[in-house]
Every structure is written in structure tokens, then in C-alpha cells.
C-alpha positions as CSV (number, residue, x, y, z in Angstrom):
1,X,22.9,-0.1,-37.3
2,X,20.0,2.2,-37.5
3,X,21.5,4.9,-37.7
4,X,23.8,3.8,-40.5
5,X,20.7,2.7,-42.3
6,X,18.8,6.2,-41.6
7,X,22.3,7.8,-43.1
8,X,22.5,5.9,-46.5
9,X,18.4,6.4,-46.8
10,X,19.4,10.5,-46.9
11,X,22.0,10.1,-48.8
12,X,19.8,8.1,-51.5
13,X,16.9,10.1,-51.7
14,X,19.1,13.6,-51.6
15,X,20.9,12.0,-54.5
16,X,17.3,11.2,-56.2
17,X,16.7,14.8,-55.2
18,X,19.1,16.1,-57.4
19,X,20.4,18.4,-53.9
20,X,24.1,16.7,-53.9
21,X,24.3,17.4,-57.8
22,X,25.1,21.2,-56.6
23,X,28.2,20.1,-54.7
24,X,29.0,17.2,-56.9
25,X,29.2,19.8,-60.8
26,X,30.2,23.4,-61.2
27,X,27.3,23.5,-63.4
28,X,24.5,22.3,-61.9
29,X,23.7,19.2,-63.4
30,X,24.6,16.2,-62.8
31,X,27.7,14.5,-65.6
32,X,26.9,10.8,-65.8
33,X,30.5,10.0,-65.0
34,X,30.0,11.8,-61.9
35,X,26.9,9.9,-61.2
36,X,29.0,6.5,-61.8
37,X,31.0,7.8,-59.3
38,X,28.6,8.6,-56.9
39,X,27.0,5.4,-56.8
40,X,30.6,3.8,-57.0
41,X,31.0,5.8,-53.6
42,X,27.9,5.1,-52.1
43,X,28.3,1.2,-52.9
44,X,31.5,1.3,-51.3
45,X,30.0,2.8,-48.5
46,X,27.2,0.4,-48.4
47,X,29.8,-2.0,-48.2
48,X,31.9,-1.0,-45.3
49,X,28.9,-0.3,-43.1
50,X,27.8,-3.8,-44.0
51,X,32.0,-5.2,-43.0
52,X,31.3,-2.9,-40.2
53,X,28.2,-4.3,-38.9
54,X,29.6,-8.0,-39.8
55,X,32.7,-7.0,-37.7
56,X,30.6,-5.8,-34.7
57,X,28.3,-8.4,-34.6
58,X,31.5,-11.0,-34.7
59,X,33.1,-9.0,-31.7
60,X,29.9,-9.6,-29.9
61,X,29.8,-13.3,-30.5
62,X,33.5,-13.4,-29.1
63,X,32.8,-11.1,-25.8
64,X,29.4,-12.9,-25.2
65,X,31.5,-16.5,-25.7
66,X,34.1,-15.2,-23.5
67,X,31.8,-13.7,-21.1
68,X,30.4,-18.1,-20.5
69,X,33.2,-19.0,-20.2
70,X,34.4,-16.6,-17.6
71,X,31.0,-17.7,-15.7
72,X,31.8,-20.9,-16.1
73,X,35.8,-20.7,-14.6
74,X,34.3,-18.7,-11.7
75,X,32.1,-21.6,-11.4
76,X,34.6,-23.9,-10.9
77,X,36.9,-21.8,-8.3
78,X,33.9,-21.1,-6.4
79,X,34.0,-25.0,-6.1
80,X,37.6,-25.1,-6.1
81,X,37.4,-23.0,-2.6
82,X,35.0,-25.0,-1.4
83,X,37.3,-27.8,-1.8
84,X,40.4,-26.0,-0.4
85,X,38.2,-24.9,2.7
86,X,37.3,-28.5,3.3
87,X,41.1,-30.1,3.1
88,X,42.1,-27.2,5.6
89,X,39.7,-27.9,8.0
90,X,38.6,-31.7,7.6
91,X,37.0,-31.8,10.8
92,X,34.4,-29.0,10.2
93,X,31.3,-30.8,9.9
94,X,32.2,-33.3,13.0
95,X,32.8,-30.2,14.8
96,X,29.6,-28.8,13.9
97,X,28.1,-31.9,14.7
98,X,29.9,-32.4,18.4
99,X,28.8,-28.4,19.2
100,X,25.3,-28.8,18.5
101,X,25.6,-32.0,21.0
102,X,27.2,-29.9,23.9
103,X,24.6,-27.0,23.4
104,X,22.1,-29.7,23.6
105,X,23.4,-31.1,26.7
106,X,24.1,-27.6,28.6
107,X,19.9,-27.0,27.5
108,X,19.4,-30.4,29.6
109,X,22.0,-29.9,32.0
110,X,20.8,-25.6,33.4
111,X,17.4,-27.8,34.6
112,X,19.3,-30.5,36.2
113,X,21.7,-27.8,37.7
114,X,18.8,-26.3,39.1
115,X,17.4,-29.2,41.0
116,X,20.9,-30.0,41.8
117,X,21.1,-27.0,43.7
118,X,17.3,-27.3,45.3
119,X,18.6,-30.6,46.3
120,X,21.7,-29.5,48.1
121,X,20.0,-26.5,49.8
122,X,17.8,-29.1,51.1
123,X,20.0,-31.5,52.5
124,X,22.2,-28.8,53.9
125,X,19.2,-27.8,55.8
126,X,18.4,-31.0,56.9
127,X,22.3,-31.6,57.8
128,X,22.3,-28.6,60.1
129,X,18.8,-29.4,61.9
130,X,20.3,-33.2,62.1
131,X,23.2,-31.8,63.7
132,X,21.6,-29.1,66.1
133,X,19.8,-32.5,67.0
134,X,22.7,-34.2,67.5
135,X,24.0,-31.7,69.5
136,X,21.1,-31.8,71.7
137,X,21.6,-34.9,72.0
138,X,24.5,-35.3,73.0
139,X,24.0,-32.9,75.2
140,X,21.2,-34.5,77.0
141,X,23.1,-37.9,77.3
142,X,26.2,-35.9,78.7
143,X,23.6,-34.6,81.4
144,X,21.9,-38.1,82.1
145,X,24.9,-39.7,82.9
146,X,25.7,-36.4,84.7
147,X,22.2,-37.3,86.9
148,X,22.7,-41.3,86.8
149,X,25.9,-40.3,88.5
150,X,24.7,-38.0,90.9
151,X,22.1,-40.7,91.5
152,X,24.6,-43.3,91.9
153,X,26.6,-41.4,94.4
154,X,23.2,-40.3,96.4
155,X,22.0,-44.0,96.3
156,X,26.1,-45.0,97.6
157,X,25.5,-42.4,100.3
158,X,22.6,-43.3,101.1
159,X,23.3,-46.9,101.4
160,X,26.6,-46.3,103.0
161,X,24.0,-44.4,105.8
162,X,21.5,-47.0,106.0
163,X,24.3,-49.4,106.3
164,X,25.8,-47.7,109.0
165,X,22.2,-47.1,110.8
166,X,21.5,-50.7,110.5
167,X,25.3,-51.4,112.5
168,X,24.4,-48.7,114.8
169,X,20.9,-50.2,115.5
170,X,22.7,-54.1,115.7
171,X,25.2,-53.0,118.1
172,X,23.4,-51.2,120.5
């Protein structure tokens, strides 16, 4: 648009000039029928750049309408998407929701494992010294009755000999 004004401005003030008048008349000067048409040319001119400018200007209205409302429609896939992302997976958010409780639980549970295991080394310890005590046990019962019965059959022995000594000594 400036550029079309900056053209009619030269053309105006080269016609003031008299400088088109060369071009314009074999003789030099200027006939007024030629000046009629001149300014019949130049108003014509005029006119088109103004249809021209009116034209552009309504071409950018139209892109700049079409351009919201293409930023609108996108608007409403985005939430069209949205929509279609939620009827295929309806269980999304509860799934979110149930992950974030297992994570939670496996932060509480690694401590817990831990101890667990403390615990278990501990009572497998004290299981095995339990049983080596058992064992011992066991053992030394196995070798009292061993010595009660060695005891037993000494005392029989012994009693059997006393008895017989005391026979001995009543029958003589």
C-alpha cells in the first residue's frame, strides 16, 4: 500500500513537472485533450489500487477469520482425543490410582523384608544352637541310663555276692 501510494505521488508531481508531457505530445507541450486523458488514466488508476487494496484487505479478513476458526476446530479434536483416549481405556485413572498404592506398599514392605530376614537369620541360629543342645542332650540322657544301667547291674552283682556271702556265712 505504500508503495502504490509512493507510485501515484511520482506520477503526480512528474505530471506537474511537465516531464510526461515529452512522451505524452510530439510537440512538446502538453494538448488539453491529452491532459483529460491523463488524469482520466491516472483516476482510473487511483481507482483500481484503491479495489485492489479493498480486495486485499477483504482477503485478509477471510484468512484471519478462517485462521480462528481453524484454532478453534483443533481445539475441539484436541478434546475430542482426549475423550476417545478415555472411552478406550476407562480404567486409566483407577489404574494410576492402584500403582501408586503398590509402589507405596513395596516402599513399606523392602523395610519389613529386611527385618524379616534379620528375624529369620536369628531364629535359624537359635534353631541350630537349640538343636546341637538337644543333641547333647539326648546324648547325655542316652549315657545316664547307659551308667544307671551299668549301676543297676553292679548293685545286682553286688547284691547277688553279698547275698551269697551272707548264705555262705549262715551255713557254715
Amino acid at each position: 500500500m505504500l508503495q502504490t501510494q509512493k507510485t501515484l505521488e511520482t506520477q503526480q508531481s512528474l505530471m506537474q513537472s511537465g516531464q510526461i508531457s515529452g512522451s505524452l505530445s510530439f510537440n512538446g507541450a502538453m494538448a488539453k485533450e491529452d491532459e483529460e486523458m491523463a488524469k482520466s488514466a491516472l483516476s482510473t488508476f487511483r481507482a483500481k489500487e484503491e479495489e485492489i487494496e479493498k480486495r486485499k484487505m477483504e482477503v485478509k479478513e477471510k484468512v484471519q477469520a478462517q485462521l480462528g476458526r481453524i484454532e478453534e476446530e483443533t481445539k475441539r479434536l484436541s478434546i475430542i482425543r482426549e475423550e476417545l483416549d478415555s472411552l478406550a481405556d476407562p480404567m486409566k485413572k483407577e489404574v494410576a490410582v492402584v500403582r501408586k498404592k503398590i509402589d507405596s506398599i513395596n516402599k513399606e514392605l523392602k523395610p519389613l523384608g529386611q527385618t524379616c530376614q534379620k528375624k529369620e537369620k536369628e531364629y535359624k541360629d537359635a534353631l541350630e544352637a537349640f538343636n546341637e543342645k538337644n543333641k547333647e542332650k539326648v546324648q547325655l540322657i542316652t549315657r545316664l541310663m547307659e551308667l544307671v544301667s551299668e549301676s543297676e547291674t553292679l548293685r545286682m552283682t553286688k547284691l547277688e555276692e553279698l547275698s551269697k556271702n551272707i548264705e555262705t556265712i549262715h551255713i557254715n
